[in-house]
N, C-alpha and C positions, 0 to 999 in steps of 0.2 A: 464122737459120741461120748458122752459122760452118764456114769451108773448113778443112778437114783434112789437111794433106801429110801423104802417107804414105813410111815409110820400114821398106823389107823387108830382114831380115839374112839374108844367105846364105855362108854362108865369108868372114864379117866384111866382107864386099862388101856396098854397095846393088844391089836387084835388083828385077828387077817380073817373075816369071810371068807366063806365058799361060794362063789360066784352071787356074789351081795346078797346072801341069805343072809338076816340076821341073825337067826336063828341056828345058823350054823357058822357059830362065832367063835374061836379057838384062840385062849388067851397067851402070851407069852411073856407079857409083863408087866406089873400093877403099877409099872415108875415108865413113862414114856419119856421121859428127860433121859435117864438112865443108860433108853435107848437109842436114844438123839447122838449123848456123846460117846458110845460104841462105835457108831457109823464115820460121827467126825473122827475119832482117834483112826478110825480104820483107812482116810483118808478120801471120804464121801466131799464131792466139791460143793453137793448143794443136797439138801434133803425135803421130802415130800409130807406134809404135814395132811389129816385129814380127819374133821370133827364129824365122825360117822353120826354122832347124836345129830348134831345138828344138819346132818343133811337129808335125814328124816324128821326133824320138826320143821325147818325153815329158819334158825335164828340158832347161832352160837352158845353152846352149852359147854363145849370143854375150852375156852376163848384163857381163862388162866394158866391153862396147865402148855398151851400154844405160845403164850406169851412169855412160859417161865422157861420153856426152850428156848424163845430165840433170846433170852438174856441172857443163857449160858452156854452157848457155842455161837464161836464165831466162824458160822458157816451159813449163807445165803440157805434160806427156806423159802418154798413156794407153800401157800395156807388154801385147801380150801371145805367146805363143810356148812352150810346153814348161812352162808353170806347173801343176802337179799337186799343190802340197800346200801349207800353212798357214806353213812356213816361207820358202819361195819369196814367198810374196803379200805376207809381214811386210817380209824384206830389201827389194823393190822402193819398199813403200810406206813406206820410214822412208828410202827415200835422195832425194837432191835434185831438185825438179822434178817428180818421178814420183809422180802422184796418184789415178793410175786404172790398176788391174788387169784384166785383160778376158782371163776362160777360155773356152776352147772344151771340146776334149774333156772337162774335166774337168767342165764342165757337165752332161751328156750321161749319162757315165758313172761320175759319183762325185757322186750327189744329196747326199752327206754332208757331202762338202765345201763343195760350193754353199751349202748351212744353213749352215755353220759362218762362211766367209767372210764372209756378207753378213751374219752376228748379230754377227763379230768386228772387223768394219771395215765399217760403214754408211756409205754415201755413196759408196764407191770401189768398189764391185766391178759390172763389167758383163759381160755374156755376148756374145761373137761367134756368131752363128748362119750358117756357112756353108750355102749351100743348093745342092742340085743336084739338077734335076727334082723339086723343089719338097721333098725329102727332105735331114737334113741330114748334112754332111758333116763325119767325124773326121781324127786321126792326121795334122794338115798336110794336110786335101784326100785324103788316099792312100784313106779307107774311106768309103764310106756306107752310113751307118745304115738303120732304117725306122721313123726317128722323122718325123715332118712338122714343117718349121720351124716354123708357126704355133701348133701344141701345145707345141713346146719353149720359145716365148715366153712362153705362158701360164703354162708351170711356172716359167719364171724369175720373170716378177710377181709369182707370188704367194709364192714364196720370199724375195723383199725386194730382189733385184738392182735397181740404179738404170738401169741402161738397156741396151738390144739394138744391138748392131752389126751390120746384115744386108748381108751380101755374097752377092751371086746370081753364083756361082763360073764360069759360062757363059759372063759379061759380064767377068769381074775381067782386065785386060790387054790387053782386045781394043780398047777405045776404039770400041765399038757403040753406046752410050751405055746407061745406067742402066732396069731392069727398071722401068717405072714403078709398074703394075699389081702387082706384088709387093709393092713398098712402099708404096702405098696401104693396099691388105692388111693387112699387118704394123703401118703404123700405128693402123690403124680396130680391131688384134684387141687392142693391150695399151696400158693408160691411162701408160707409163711414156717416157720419152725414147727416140730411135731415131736412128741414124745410118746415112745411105747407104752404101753401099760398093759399086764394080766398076762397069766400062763408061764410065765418065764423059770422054767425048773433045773437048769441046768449051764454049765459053761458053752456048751455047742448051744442051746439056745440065744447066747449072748453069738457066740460065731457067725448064729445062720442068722442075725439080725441086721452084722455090720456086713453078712454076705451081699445082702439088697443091692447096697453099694448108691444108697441115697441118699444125699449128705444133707435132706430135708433133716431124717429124722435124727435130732436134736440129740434123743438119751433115750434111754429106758428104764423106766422105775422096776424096783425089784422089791417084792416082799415077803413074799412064804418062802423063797429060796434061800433067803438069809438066815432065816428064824429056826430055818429044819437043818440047817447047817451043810445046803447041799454046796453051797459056794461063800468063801470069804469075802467082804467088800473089797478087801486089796486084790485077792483071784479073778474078780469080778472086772475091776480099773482095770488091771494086766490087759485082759482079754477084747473091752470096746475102744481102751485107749486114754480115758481121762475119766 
């Protein structure tokens, strides 16, 4: 399992939500690059990029400020935020560093694309599956749908996606610690990698993740924990292993 910093863009600011309120947005840094190479120095194997603007309009809004990162750390980024079409997915994944694509809505609600993505760039494309009340959530968190996360996983494996991002949106900011019981779930429902996301406030929260003892899930992204300085990225690595 490998730690994940997360890094949210909001009006070119780093930012961490309260359970994808926008509205309850708490800034940490007006340089997101800044924070990029924090996490690489701190010995982060890959980092979590995410264009909040744009995953509430539908189209890439902080797209410079994503790209001026992956041209200054050489450390694998996974990008996702406002990516809706075939052109979008090509620019991120032909610029530097940035290797992994990860749709939401467009998952959801453009099954065309999702084929097309994962037939035109295998190996890079994953799906975020935001959940709330066990249903998952579009539009930046703003909609929910009445699709069930668990069935929307299913459709992604067999579509050919490389792996699920699940964030249990209840949990995302709050530093409650991480849904276990979900992600057991989500692991046990699709044969494909998985990465945790949301809640995760502490080093025993990182313990009682690797506790599962399911070598599905991939990593787990971390972000308000980093920011409030409950854990180091290097306390962090010690603790899941890479």
């Amino acid at each position: 399992m490998i730690l994940i910093p997360a890094i949210d863009i909001l009006g070119g600011k780093c930012v961490r939500l309260f359970r994808g309120d926008y509205d309850q947005a708490t800034e940490y840094s007006h340089n997101p690059a800044v924070v990029a190479e924090a996490w690489r120095d701190g010995g982060a194997k890959r980092i979590h990029l995410v264009d909040l603007d744009g995953a509430r309009t539908g189209r890439a809004v902080n797209e410079e400020i994503i790209l001026s990162i992956g041209e200054r750390i050489n450390t694998p980024i996974e990008v996702g935020g406002g990516i809706r079409d075939l052109d979008q997915i090509d620019h991120y994944l032909s610029s530097p560093n940035i290797d992994r694509v990860i749709l939401g809505t467009a998952a959801l609600k453009d099954p065309t694309l999702l084929a097309d993505a994962t037939s035109d760039y295998p190996g890079h494309i994953w799906v975020g599956i935001d959940g709330r009340g066990g249903r998952v959530a579009v539009e930046g968190w703003t909609e929910d749908s009445a699709t069930d996360v668990y069935d929307l996983a299913a459709i992604c494996e067999d579509v050919g996606v490389s792996g699920i991002i699940f964030t249990d949106i209840s949990r995302d900011g709050t530093l409650v610690g991480p849904n276990l019981s979900s992600l057991r779930r989500m692991a046990e429902r699709v044969s494909i990698p998985v990465i945790a996301s949301g809640g995760v406030s502490s080093l025993d929260d990182l313990r009682a993740l690797r506790g599962l003892g399911l070598e599905r899930i991939e990593g787990v992204i971390v972000g308000k924990a980093l920011y409030t300085g409950a854990f180091t990225v290097e306390e962090g690595i010690e603790v899941v292993g890479g």
